[in-house]
N, C-alpha and C positions, 0 to 999 in steps of 0.2 A: 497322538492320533486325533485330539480334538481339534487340534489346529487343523489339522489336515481336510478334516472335514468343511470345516469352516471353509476352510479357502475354496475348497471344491464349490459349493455351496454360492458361494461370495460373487466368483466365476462366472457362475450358472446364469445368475443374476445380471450383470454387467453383458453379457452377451443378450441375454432377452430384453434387458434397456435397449441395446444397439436395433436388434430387431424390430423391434416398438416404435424407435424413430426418437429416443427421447431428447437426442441431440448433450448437450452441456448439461442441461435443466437434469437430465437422470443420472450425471456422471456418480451422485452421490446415493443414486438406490440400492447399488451393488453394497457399500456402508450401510445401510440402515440393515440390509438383510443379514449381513453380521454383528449390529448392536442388540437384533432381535434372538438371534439363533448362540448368540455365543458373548454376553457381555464382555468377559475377560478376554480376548482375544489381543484387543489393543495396549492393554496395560503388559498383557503378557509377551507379547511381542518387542514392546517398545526398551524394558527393562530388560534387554538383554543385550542390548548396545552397550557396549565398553564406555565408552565417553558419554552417556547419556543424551536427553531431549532438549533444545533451546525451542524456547516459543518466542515468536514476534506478535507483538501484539502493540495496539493503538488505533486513534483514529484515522488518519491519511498515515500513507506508505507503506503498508504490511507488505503488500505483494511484490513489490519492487525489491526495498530493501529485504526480503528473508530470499531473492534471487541472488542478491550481491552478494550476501552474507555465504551462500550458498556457495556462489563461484572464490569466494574468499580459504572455503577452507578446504575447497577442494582442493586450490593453489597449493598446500599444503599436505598435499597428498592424500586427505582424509576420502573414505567413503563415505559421503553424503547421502541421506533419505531425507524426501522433502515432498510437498501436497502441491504440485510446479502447476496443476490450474487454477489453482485463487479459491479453489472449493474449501471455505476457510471453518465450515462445522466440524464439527467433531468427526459425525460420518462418511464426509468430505476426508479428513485424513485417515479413517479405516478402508475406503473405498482406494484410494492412492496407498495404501500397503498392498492389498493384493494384485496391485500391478509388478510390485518389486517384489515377494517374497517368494521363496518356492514351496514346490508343491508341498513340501510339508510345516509352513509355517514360518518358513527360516528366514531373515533379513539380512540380508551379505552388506554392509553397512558398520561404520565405525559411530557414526551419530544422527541424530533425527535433527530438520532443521523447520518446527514448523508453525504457517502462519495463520495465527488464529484469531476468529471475529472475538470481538471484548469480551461478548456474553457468554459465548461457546467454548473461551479460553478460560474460562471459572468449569465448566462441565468437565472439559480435558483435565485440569490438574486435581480436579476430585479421583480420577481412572490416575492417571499419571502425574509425579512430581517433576517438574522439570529440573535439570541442573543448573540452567541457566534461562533468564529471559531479557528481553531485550524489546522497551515501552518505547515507543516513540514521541504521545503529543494526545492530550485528550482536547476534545475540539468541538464544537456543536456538528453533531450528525444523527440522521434520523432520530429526531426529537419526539415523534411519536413512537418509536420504539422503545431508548433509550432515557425518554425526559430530561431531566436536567444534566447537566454537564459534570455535574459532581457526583451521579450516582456513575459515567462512566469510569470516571479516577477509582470510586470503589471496587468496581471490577478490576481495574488493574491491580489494584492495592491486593486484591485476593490472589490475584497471578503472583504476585512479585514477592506476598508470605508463601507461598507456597512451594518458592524457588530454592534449590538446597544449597548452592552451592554463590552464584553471581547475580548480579540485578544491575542490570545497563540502563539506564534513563537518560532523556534528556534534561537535562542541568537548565535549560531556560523556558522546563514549562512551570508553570508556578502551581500547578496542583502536582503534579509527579517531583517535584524539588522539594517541594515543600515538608516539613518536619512532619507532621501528622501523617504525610505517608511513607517518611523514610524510616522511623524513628524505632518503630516494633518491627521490622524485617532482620530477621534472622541471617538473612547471606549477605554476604560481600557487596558492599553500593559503588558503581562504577559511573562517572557520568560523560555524556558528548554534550558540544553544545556548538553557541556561533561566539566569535571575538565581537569585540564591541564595536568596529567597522561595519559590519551586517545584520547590527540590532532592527534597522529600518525596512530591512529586504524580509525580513522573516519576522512576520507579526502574529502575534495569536488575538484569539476573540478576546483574551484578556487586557492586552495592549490598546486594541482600538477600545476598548469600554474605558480603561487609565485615562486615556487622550480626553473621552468626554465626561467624565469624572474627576480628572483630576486625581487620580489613584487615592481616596479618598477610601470609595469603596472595598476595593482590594485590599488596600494596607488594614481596613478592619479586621477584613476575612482572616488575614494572616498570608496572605498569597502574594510574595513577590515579584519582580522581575529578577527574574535570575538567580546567580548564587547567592548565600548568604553572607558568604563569607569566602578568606582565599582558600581554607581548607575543602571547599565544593567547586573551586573553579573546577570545569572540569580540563580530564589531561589529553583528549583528546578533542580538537574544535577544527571549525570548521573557520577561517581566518580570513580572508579573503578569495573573492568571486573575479575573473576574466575572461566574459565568452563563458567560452567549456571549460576553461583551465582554472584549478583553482588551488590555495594552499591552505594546506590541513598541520596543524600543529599535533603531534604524538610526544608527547611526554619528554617536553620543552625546544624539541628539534621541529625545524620545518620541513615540509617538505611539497613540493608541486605535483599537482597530478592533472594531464589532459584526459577528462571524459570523452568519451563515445556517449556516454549517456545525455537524454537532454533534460534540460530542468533545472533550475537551481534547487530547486524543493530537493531533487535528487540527491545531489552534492551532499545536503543534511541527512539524509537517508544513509548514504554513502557513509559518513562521518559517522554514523552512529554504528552501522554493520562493523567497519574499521576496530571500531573500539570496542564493542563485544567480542570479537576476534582474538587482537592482539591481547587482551583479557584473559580469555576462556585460555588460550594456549600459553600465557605466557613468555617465562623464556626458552618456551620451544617454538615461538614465533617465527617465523621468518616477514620481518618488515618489508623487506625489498621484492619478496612474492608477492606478498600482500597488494601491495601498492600498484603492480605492474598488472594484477588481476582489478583491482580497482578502476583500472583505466580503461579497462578492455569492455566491462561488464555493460550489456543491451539491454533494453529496456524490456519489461515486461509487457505481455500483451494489454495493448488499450491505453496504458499508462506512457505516453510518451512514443509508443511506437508509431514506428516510422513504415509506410509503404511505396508501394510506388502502383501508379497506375498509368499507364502507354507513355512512361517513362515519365511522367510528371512525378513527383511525392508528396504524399501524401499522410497527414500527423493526427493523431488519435491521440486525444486527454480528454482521463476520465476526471469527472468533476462530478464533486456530493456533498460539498458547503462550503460556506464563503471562503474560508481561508485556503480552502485547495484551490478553487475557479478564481481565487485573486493570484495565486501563486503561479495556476496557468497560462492564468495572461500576461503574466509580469514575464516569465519564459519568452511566450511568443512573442514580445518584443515590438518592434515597431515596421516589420518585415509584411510586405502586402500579401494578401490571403488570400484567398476565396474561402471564405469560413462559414462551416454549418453548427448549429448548435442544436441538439438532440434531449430533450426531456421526459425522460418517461416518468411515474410516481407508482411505480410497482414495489411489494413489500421489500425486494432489496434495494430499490434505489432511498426508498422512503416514503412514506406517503404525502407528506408534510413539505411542501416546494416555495414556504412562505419566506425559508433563507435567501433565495434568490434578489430579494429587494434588501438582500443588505452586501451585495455584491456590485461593486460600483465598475462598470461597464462603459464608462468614458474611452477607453482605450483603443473600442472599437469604432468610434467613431468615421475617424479617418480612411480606414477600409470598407465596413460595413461589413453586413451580414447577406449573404447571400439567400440562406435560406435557415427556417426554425422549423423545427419539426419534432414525432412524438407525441405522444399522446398531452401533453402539455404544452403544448408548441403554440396556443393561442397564448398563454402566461406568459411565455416568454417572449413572444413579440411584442407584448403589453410593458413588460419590463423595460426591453429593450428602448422602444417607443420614448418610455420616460430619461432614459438618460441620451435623448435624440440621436439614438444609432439607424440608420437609415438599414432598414430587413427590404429584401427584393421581393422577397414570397415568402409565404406559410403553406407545409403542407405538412398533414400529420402521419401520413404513409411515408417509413423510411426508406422503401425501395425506392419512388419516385424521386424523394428526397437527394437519396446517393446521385442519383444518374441527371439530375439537374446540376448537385454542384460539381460534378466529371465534366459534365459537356460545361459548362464553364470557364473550366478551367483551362481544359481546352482550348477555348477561345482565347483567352487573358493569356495563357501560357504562366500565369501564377501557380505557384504552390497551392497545395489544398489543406483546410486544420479542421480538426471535426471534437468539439468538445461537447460531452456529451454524457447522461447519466450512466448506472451502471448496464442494467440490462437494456437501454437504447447502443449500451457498446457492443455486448454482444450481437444483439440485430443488424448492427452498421456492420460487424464483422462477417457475418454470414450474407451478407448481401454483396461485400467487397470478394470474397472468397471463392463468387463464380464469375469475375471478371479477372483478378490477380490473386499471387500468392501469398495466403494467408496463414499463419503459424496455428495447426491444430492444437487444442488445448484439452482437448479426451484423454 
Protein backbone atom coordinates (compact mmCIF):
# COMPACT_ATOMS: atom_id res chain seq x y z
CA UNK A 1 0.00 0.00 0.00
CA UNK A 2 2.82 2.34 0.65
CA UNK A 3 4.42 1.84 -2.54
CA UNK A 4 1.35 2.59 -4.12
CA UNK A 5 0.93 5.65 -2.58
CA UNK A 6 4.20 6.73 -3.32
CA UNK A 7 4.02 6.19 -6.80
CA UNK A 8 0.58 7.93 -7.00
CA UNK A 9 2.28 10.73 -5.34
CA UNK A 10 5.58 10.53 -7.28
CA UNK A 11 3.19 10.83 -10.60
CA UNK A 12 1.44 13.75 -9.19
CA UNK A 13 4.67 15.41 -9.27
CA UNK A 14 6.22 14.57 -12.67
CA UNK A 15 3.04 15.79 -14.27
CA UNK A 16 3.08 19.27 -12.36
CA UNK A 17 6.96 19.42 -13.47
CA UNK A 18 5.58 19.07 -17.08
CA UNK A 19 3.05 21.87 -16.46
CA UNK A 20 5.49 24.11 -14.95
CA UNK A 21 7.61 23.94 -18.11
CA UNK A 22 10.58 22.39 -16.10
CA UNK A 23 11.83 20.94 -19.23
CA UNK A 24 15.01 18.07 -18.48
CA UNK A 25 16.20 20.43 -15.44
CA UNK A 26 12.64 18.84 -13.41
CA UNK A 27 12.92 15.47 -14.73
CA UNK A 28 14.38 14.52 -11.29
CA UNK A 29 11.65 16.54 -9.06
CA UNK A 30 9.11 13.71 -9.38
CA UNK A 31 12.55 11.73 -7.22
CA UNK A 32 13.14 14.00 -4.77
CA UNK A 33 9.12 13.96 -3.95
CA UNK A 34 9.53 10.35 -3.30
CA UNK A 35 12.97 10.66 -1.31
CA UNK A 36 11.05 13.15 0.89
CA UNK A 37 7.56 11.25 1.16
CA UNK A 38 8.95 7.60 1.25
CA UNK A 39 12.81 7.01 1.77
CA UNK A 40 12.50 3.27 1.50
CA UNK A 41 10.92 3.07 -1.72
CA UNK A 42 13.95 2.76 -3.73
CA UNK A 43 15.82 0.22 -1.75
CA UNK A 44 12.59 -1.59 -1.59
CA UNK A 45 11.90 -1.71 -5.06
CA UNK A 46 15.28 -2.30 -6.36
CA UNK A 47 15.74 -5.64 -4.05
CA UNK A 48 13.39 -7.35 -5.60
CA UNK A 49 14.99 -7.96 -8.90
CA UNK A 50 16.05 -11.50 -9.29
CA UNK A 51 19.56 -10.73 -10.77
CA UNK A 52 20.08 -7.67 -8.69
CA UNK A 53 21.50 -3.82 -9.45
CA UNK A 54 24.92 -3.06 -11.65
CA UNK A 55 26.08 0.55 -11.34
CA UNK A 56 28.34 2.36 -13.87
CA UNK A 57 30.14 4.62 -12.38
CA UNK A 58 33.36 6.84 -13.43
CA UNK A 59 34.61 9.90 -14.72
CA UNK A 60 34.01 9.95 -18.81
CA UNK A 61 31.59 7.40 -20.21
CA UNK A 62 28.83 6.58 -17.78
CA UNK A 63 26.03 7.29 -20.19
CA UNK A 64 27.09 5.77 -23.16
CA UNK A 65 28.52 2.63 -21.83
CA UNK A 66 25.45 1.77 -19.01
CA UNK A 67 23.45 2.13 -22.86
CA UNK A 68 25.60 -0.48 -24.40
CA UNK A 69 25.77 -2.51 -21.38
CA UNK A 70 22.03 -2.00 -21.49
CA UNK A 71 21.48 -3.26 -25.21
CA UNK A 72 24.10 -6.13 -24.27
CA UNK A 73 21.89 -7.84 -21.90
CA UNK A 74 18.86 -7.35 -23.32
CA UNK A 75 20.44 -9.28 -26.32
CA UNK A 76 20.16 -11.93 -23.83
CA UNK A 77 16.80 -11.80 -23.36
CA UNK A 78 16.93 -10.08 -19.86
CA UNK A 79 14.39 -7.44 -18.68
CA UNK A 80 16.42 -4.51 -18.29
CA UNK A 81 15.56 -1.19 -15.88
CA UNK A 82 17.71 1.67 -16.39
CA UNK A 83 17.90 5.92 -15.73
CA UNK A 84 18.05 6.04 -20.08
CA UNK A 85 18.27 10.25 -19.48
CA UNK A 86 21.66 10.59 -18.00
CA UNK A 87 19.67 11.87 -14.83
CA UNK A 88 22.58 10.27 -12.88
CA UNK A 89 21.53 11.39 -8.82
CA UNK A 90 20.11 9.22 -6.85
CA UNK A 91 16.60 10.99 -7.33
CA UNK A 92 17.22 10.94 -11.05
CA UNK A 93 16.96 7.14 -10.74
CA UNK A 94 13.90 7.08 -8.31
CA UNK A 95 12.15 9.62 -10.61
CA UNK A 96 13.07 6.94 -13.79
CA UNK A 97 11.41 3.99 -11.55
CA UNK A 98 8.14 5.61 -11.60
CA UNK A 99 8.15 5.63 -15.26
CA UNK A 100 8.50 1.84 -15.33
CA UNK A 101 6.73 0.53 -12.23
CA UNK A 102 3.00 -0.20 -11.77
CA UNK A 103 0.53 1.35 -10.09
CA UNK A 104 1.33 -0.64 -7.14
CA UNK A 105 4.91 -0.38 -6.93
CA UNK A 106 5.91 -3.40 -8.95
CA UNK A 107 9.13 -3.47 -11.50
CA UNK A 108 8.53 -6.06 -14.43
CA UNK A 109 12.40 -6.20 -14.76
CA UNK A 110 14.94 -8.97 -14.33
CA UNK A 111 17.84 -6.41 -13.46
CA UNK A 112 18.56 -2.67 -12.82
CA UNK A 113 21.38 -1.22 -14.91
CA UNK A 114 22.30 2.13 -13.47
CA UNK A 115 24.52 5.09 -14.10
CA UNK A 116 25.57 6.92 -11.39
CA UNK A 117 27.58 10.46 -10.75
CA UNK A 118 30.80 9.20 -8.41
CA UNK A 119 29.45 11.24 -5.50
CA UNK A 120 25.72 10.14 -5.65
CA UNK A 121 26.88 6.57 -6.47
CA UNK A 122 28.30 6.39 -2.58
CA UNK A 123 24.52 7.85 -1.55
CA UNK A 124 22.84 5.00 -3.85
CA UNK A 125 24.82 1.87 -2.31
CA UNK A 126 24.21 3.36 1.32
CA UNK A 127 20.06 2.64 0.16
CA UNK A 128 21.09 -0.19 -2.16
CA UNK A 129 24.00 -2.88 -2.51
CA UNK A 130 24.75 -3.38 -5.85
CA UNK A 131 25.70 -7.02 -7.18
CA UNK A 132 27.84 -5.70 -9.53
CA UNK A 133 29.57 -2.51 -10.66
CA UNK A 134 31.37 -1.62 -13.45
CA UNK A 135 34.49 1.69 -12.91
CA UNK A 136 35.49 2.98 -15.97
CA UNK A 137 38.57 5.86 -15.48
CA UNK A 138 39.06 8.48 -12.59
CA UNK A 139 40.15 11.56 -14.41
CA UNK A 140 40.41 15.36 -13.57
CA UNK A 141 36.72 16.69 -13.70
CA UNK A 142 34.91 19.43 -11.90
CA UNK A 143 37.88 20.06 -9.62
CA UNK A 144 35.90 22.47 -7.66
CA UNK A 145 33.49 20.11 -6.94
CA UNK A 146 35.42 16.88 -6.63
CA UNK A 147 39.16 18.37 -5.78
CA UNK A 148 41.73 16.16 -6.19
CA UNK A 149 41.66 13.28 -8.40
CA UNK A 150 42.34 10.75 -5.63
CA UNK A 151 39.34 11.78 -3.48
CA UNK A 152 37.33 10.62 -6.72
CA UNK A 153 39.12 6.97 -6.72
CA UNK A 154 37.83 7.08 -3.01
CA UNK A 155 34.32 7.22 -4.15
CA UNK A 156 34.66 4.59 -6.33
CA UNK A 157 36.60 2.56 -3.84
CA UNK A 158 33.38 3.02 -1.69
CA UNK A 159 31.20 1.88 -4.82
CA UNK A 160 33.20 -1.22 -5.63
CA UNK A 161 33.40 -2.30 -1.35
CA UNK A 162 30.09 -2.16 -1.45
CA UNK A 163 29.53 -4.48 -4.41
CA UNK A 164 28.37 -8.06 -3.39
CA UNK A 165 28.99 -10.03 -5.77
CA UNK A 166 31.64 -8.48 -9.21
CA UNK A 167 33.80 -5.50 -9.59
CA UNK A 168 34.74 -4.72 -13.36
CA UNK A 169 37.51 -1.97 -13.72
CA UNK A 170 39.71 -0.73 -16.03
CA UNK A 171 43.08 -2.62 -15.68
CA UNK A 172 44.94 0.55 -17.16
CA UNK A 173 43.82 3.10 -14.91
CA UNK A 174 46.44 3.33 -12.19
CA UNK A 175 44.35 4.41 -9.36
CA UNK A 176 41.43 1.85 -9.90
CA UNK A 177 44.36 -1.00 -10.75
CA UNK A 178 46.17 -0.14 -8.32
CA UNK A 179 46.49 -2.59 -4.97
CA UNK A 180 45.31 -0.08 -2.47
CA UNK A 181 42.15 -0.23 -4.09
CA UNK A 182 41.85 -3.69 -5.15
CA UNK A 183 43.10 -5.15 -2.24
CA UNK A 184 40.15 -5.03 0.63
CA UNK A 185 37.12 -5.66 -1.88
CA UNK A 186 35.22 -8.38 -0.91
CA UNK A 187 33.85 -9.46 -4.61
CA UNK A 188 35.17 -10.82 -7.39
CA UNK A 189 37.79 -8.22 -9.50
CA UNK A 190 37.29 -8.48 -13.19
CA UNK A 191 39.26 -6.20 -15.47
CA UNK A 192 39.15 -4.54 -19.34
CA UNK A 193 41.70 -2.76 -20.70
CA UNK A 194 43.79 -1.73 -24.19
CA UNK A 195 46.65 -4.06 -25.74
CA UNK A 196 49.83 -2.53 -25.85
CA UNK A 197 49.26 -1.35 -29.70
CA UNK A 198 46.72 1.62 -28.25
CA UNK A 199 48.77 2.58 -25.13
CA UNK A 200 49.43 5.90 -27.23
CA UNK A 201 45.60 6.49 -28.41
CA UNK A 202 44.30 6.27 -24.75
CA UNK A 203 46.22 8.44 -22.29
CA UNK A 204 45.18 9.43 -18.95
CA UNK A 205 46.14 12.56 -16.90
CA UNK A 206 48.52 10.26 -15.33
CA UNK A 207 50.39 9.27 -18.53
CA UNK A 208 50.84 12.94 -19.85
CA UNK A 209 52.23 13.96 -16.06
CA UNK A 210 54.92 10.27 -16.54
CA UNK A 211 55.82 11.87 -20.04
CA UNK A 212 56.94 15.17 -18.08
CA UNK A 213 58.00 13.54 -14.99
CA UNK A 214 59.53 10.91 -16.06
CA UNK A 215 57.34 8.48 -13.92
CA UNK A 216 59.26 9.38 -11.20
CA UNK A 217 56.29 10.79 -9.50
CA UNK A 218 53.85 8.08 -10.00
CA UNK A 219 56.14 5.16 -9.33
CA UNK A 220 56.40 6.89 -5.78
CA UNK A 221 52.71 7.08 -5.32
CA UNK A 222 52.71 3.38 -6.04
CA UNK A 223 50.55 4.08 -9.33
CA UNK A 224 51.43 2.25 -12.32
CA UNK A 225 50.70 2.00 -15.91
CA UNK A 226 48.90 -0.73 -16.19
CA UNK A 227 48.84 -4.39 -14.91
CA UNK A 228 51.11 -5.38 -12.45
CA UNK A 229 51.47 -8.39 -13.42
CA UNK A 230 50.29 -11.38 -15.98
CA UNK A 231 47.85 -12.53 -13.27
CA UNK A 232 45.79 -8.67 -13.94
CA UNK A 233 46.27 -8.57 -17.49
CA UNK A 234 43.06 -8.21 -18.13
CA UNK A 235 40.76 -11.00 -20.19
CA UNK A 236 39.02 -8.89 -21.96
CA UNK A 237 40.89 -5.64 -24.12
CA UNK A 238 40.45 -3.81 -26.34
CA UNK A 239 43.42 -4.76 -29.28
CA UNK A 240 43.31 -2.93 -31.86
CA UNK A 241 41.50 0.27 -33.65
CA UNK A 242 40.42 0.50 -37.77
CA UNK A 243 38.09 3.19 -38.67
CA UNK A 244 34.94 1.81 -36.85
CA UNK A 245 36.05 -1.72 -36.82
CA UNK A 246 37.96 -2.97 -34.27
CA UNK A 247 39.31 -6.22 -32.43
CA UNK A 248 38.53 -7.06 -28.77
CA UNK A 249 40.24 -9.89 -27.32
CA UNK A 250 37.65 -12.07 -24.77
CA UNK A 251 39.40 -14.59 -22.96
CA UNK A 252 42.34 -15.33 -25.36
CA UNK A 253 39.98 -15.49 -28.61
CA UNK A 254 39.65 -12.65 -30.99
CA UNK A 255 37.33 -11.38 -32.36
CA UNK A 256 36.18 -8.27 -34.84
CA UNK A 257 33.50 -6.03 -34.43
CA UNK A 258 32.28 -2.96 -36.84
CA UNK A 259 30.72 -0.23 -34.63
CA UNK A 260 27.91 1.97 -35.53
CA UNK A 261 29.04 3.80 -32.68
CA UNK A 262 31.51 6.72 -33.13
CA UNK A 263 34.58 7.28 -30.98
CA UNK A 264 37.36 5.46 -30.19
CA UNK A 265 36.89 6.53 -26.50
CA UNK A 266 33.63 4.31 -27.16
CA UNK A 267 35.17 1.23 -28.40
CA UNK A 268 36.85 1.23 -24.66
CA UNK A 269 33.44 1.97 -23.22
CA UNK A 270 32.36 -0.95 -25.30
CA UNK A 271 35.12 -3.28 -24.10
CA UNK A 272 34.39 -2.61 -20.72
CA UNK A 273 30.25 -3.12 -20.92
CA UNK A 274 31.64 -6.51 -22.90
CA UNK A 275 33.29 -7.60 -19.97
CA UNK A 276 30.99 -6.86 -17.18
CA UNK A 277 28.50 -8.80 -19.30
CA UNK A 278 30.09 -11.76 -20.24
CA UNK A 279 31.18 -11.83 -16.32
CA UNK A 280 27.84 -11.04 -14.53
CA UNK A 281 26.29 -13.93 -16.92
CA UNK A 282 28.95 -16.18 -17.25
CA UNK A 283 28.49 -19.54 -18.87
CA UNK A 284 25.11 -18.60 -19.64
CA UNK A 285 26.71 -16.08 -21.90
CA UNK A 286 25.96 -15.91 -25.18
CA UNK A 287 29.16 -14.40 -26.92
CA UNK A 288 27.89 -14.31 -30.32
CA UNK A 289 24.67 -12.11 -29.13
CA UNK A 290 26.72 -10.18 -27.38
CA UNK A 291 29.03 -9.18 -29.96
CA UNK A 292 26.32 -8.66 -32.80
CA UNK A 293 24.40 -6.28 -30.12
CA UNK A 294 27.80 -4.60 -29.56
CA UNK A 295 27.97 -3.54 -33.10
CA UNK A 296 24.54 -2.39 -33.47
CA UNK A 297 24.63 -0.15 -30.16
CA UNK A 298 23.90 4.15 -31.02
CA UNK A 299 25.15 6.50 -29.41
CA UNK A 300 23.73 8.24 -26.57
CA UNK A 301 22.34 11.51 -26.61
CA UNK A 302 25.12 14.47 -26.88
CA UNK A 303 27.82 11.90 -26.79
CA UNK A 304 28.68 11.33 -30.23
CA UNK A 305 25.23 11.57 -31.66
CA UNK A 306 24.76 12.04 -34.84
CA UNK A 307 21.90 14.33 -36.63
CA UNK A 308 21.14 15.52 -39.53
CA UNK A 309 19.83 18.93 -40.53
CA UNK A 310 18.29 19.70 -44.36
CA UNK A 311 20.07 16.57 -44.95
CA UNK A 312 23.61 17.86 -43.91
CA UNK A 313 24.81 15.89 -40.52
CA UNK A 314 25.39 16.90 -37.88
CA UNK A 315 27.86 15.59 -34.49
CA UNK A 316 27.34 16.41 -30.97
CA UNK A 317 30.39 15.73 -28.31
CA UNK A 318 30.09 16.19 -25.07
CA UNK A 319 33.42 17.47 -23.62
CA UNK A 320 34.34 18.25 -19.57
CA UNK A 321 38.23 17.67 -19.36
CA UNK A 322 41.16 17.34 -21.05
CA UNK A 323 41.31 13.64 -21.64
CA UNK A 324 37.56 13.51 -23.00
CA UNK A 325 37.98 16.89 -25.42
CA UNK A 326 41.51 15.28 -26.51
CA UNK A 327 39.69 12.00 -27.12
CA UNK A 328 37.08 13.89 -29.13
CA UNK A 329 39.15 15.33 -31.32
CA UNK A 330 41.35 12.55 -31.80
CA UNK A 331 37.78 10.81 -33.16
CA UNK A 332 37.00 13.70 -35.31
CA UNK A 333 39.83 12.96 -37.19
CA UNK A 334 41.14 15.18 -39.95
CA UNK A 335 37.75 15.29 -41.87
CA UNK A 336 36.68 19.30 -42.74
CA UNK A 337 33.92 20.68 -40.35
CA UNK A 338 32.17 23.45 -39.78
CA UNK A 339 32.81 23.18 -36.02
CA UNK A 340 31.22 25.17 -32.97
CA UNK A 341 32.45 24.86 -29.64
CA UNK A 342 30.07 25.56 -26.73
CA UNK A 343 31.17 26.46 -23.08
CA UNK A 344 28.99 27.03 -20.43
CA UNK A 345 30.54 26.77 -16.31
CA UNK A 346 27.14 25.85 -14.69
CA UNK A 347 27.23 23.66 -11.46
CA UNK A 348 26.97 20.55 -13.85
CA UNK A 349 29.42 21.45 -16.29
CA UNK A 350 31.71 22.64 -13.48
CA UNK A 351 32.65 25.85 -12.50
CA UNK A 352 36.32 25.73 -12.88
CA UNK A 353 37.17 25.97 -16.99
CA UNK A 354 40.88 26.45 -16.21
CA UNK A 355 41.37 22.51 -17.74
CA UNK A 356 40.73 23.91 -20.96
CA UNK A 357 44.62 25.31 -21.25
CA UNK A 358 45.65 21.88 -20.83
CA UNK A 359 43.82 20.75 -23.89
CA UNK A 360 45.94 21.01 -26.88
CA UNK A 361 43.91 22.24 -29.79
CA UNK A 362 46.33 22.13 -32.72
CA UNK A 363 44.29 19.82 -34.52
CA UNK A 364 41.89 22.40 -35.33
CA UNK A 365 43.80 24.48 -36.93
CA UNK A 366 43.62 23.42 -40.43
CA UNK A 367 39.75 23.65 -40.35
CA UNK A 368 39.10 26.36 -37.87
CA UNK A 369 36.39 27.28 -35.75
CA UNK A 370 33.52 28.69 -36.89
CA UNK A 371 32.01 29.92 -34.19
CA UNK A 372 32.54 29.68 -29.76
CA UNK A 373 29.94 30.38 -27.85
CA UNK A 374 28.19 29.97 -24.13
CA UNK A 375 28.58 31.58 -21.53
CA UNK A 376 32.44 31.14 -21.58
CA UNK A 377 32.87 31.55 -25.29
CA UNK A 378 35.24 34.68 -24.75
CA UNK A 379 37.71 31.86 -22.69
CA UNK A 380 37.70 29.87 -25.23
CA UNK A 381 38.35 32.01 -28.08
CA UNK A 382 41.16 33.26 -25.88
CA UNK A 383 42.27 29.62 -25.67
CA UNK A 384 41.78 28.79 -28.95
CA UNK A 385 43.69 32.17 -30.06
CA UNK A 386 46.72 30.75 -28.23
CA UNK A 387 47.21 27.60 -30.09
CA UNK A 388 46.63 29.83 -33.44
CA UNK A 389 43.19 28.25 -34.41
CA UNK A 390 41.74 30.80 -36.54
CA UNK A 391 37.64 31.26 -34.63
CA UNK A 392 35.28 33.38 -37.36
CA UNK A 393 33.04 34.83 -34.48
CA UNK A 394 32.14 34.69 -30.83
CA UNK A 395 28.82 34.87 -29.70
CA UNK A 396 27.51 33.88 -26.36
CA UNK A 397 23.72 33.31 -27.22
CA UNK A 398 23.47 29.65 -28.38
CA UNK A 399 20.44 30.18 -30.52
CA UNK A 400 22.34 32.54 -32.83
CA UNK A 401 25.17 30.43 -32.37
CA UNK A 402 23.24 27.16 -33.96
CA UNK A 403 21.79 29.08 -36.81
CA UNK A 404 25.12 30.71 -37.86
CA UNK A 405 26.89 27.53 -38.01
CA UNK A 406 23.56 25.70 -40.09
CA UNK A 407 23.67 28.54 -42.63
CA UNK A 408 27.32 27.65 -42.95
CA UNK A 409 27.20 24.84 -43.55
CA UNK A 410 24.97 25.25 -45.88
CA UNK A 411 27.10 27.11 -47.85
CA UNK A 412 30.34 24.90 -47.51
CA UNK A 413 28.13 21.83 -47.93
CA UNK A 414 30.52 20.38 -45.03
CA UNK A 415 29.50 18.38 -42.19
CA UNK A 416 28.65 20.11 -38.94
CA UNK A 417 30.47 18.95 -35.14
CA UNK A 418 29.47 20.86 -32.13
CA UNK A 419 31.59 20.07 -29.05
CA UNK A 420 30.41 21.34 -26.15
CA UNK A 421 29.84 21.40 -22.22
CA UNK A 422 27.26 19.61 -20.54
CA UNK A 423 24.29 21.84 -20.09
CA UNK A 424 25.58 23.99 -23.43
CA UNK A 425 24.46 20.33 -24.70
CA UNK A 426 21.35 20.26 -23.62
CA UNK A 427 20.60 23.96 -24.92
CA UNK A 428 22.21 23.10 -28.40
CA UNK A 429 19.70 20.20 -28.21
CA UNK A 430 16.72 22.23 -27.56
CA UNK A 431 17.43 24.76 -30.03
CA UNK A 432 18.24 21.96 -32.88
CA UNK A 433 14.85 20.19 -31.92
CA UNK A 434 12.68 23.05 -33.48
CA UNK A 435 14.41 22.75 -36.82
CA UNK A 436 15.14 18.52 -36.82
CA UNK A 437 14.38 15.56 -35.12
CA UNK A 438 15.65 15.25 -31.81
CA UNK A 439 15.72 12.09 -29.48
CA UNK A 440 13.52 13.28 -26.27
CA UNK A 441 15.15 12.43 -23.23
CA UNK A 442 12.05 13.09 -20.39
Amino acid sequence: MRSALTVAAGRAARRLARLRGGGRGGSAFPGLVVERIDPGFLARTLEELPLGVVVVSGTNGKTTTTKILVELLRSQGLRVFTNPTGSNFVRGVAAALLTEVDARGRLAADIAVLELDEAHAVHFVRQVRPRASLLLNVMRDQLDRFGEIDHTADLLHTVAKASTELVVLNGDDPRLSAPRFTDDLGARVERFGIGEGLRRVFLSDDDLRREDAGGAMLEDAGLGAGPADDTQTPATRLEAIDGRRARILVDGAEHEVEFVLPGVHNMLNATGALALASSLLGADADLPALLRALAHVRAAFGRGEMLEVDGVPLELALVKNPAGFRMSLLSAGTDPAETMIAINDEYADGRDMSWLWDVDFSALRASGVHVVSGVRAYDMALRLRYDEVLVDGVETDLGPAVRSLIDAARASGRPMRIFCTYTAMLAVRAQLSRITHVETVL
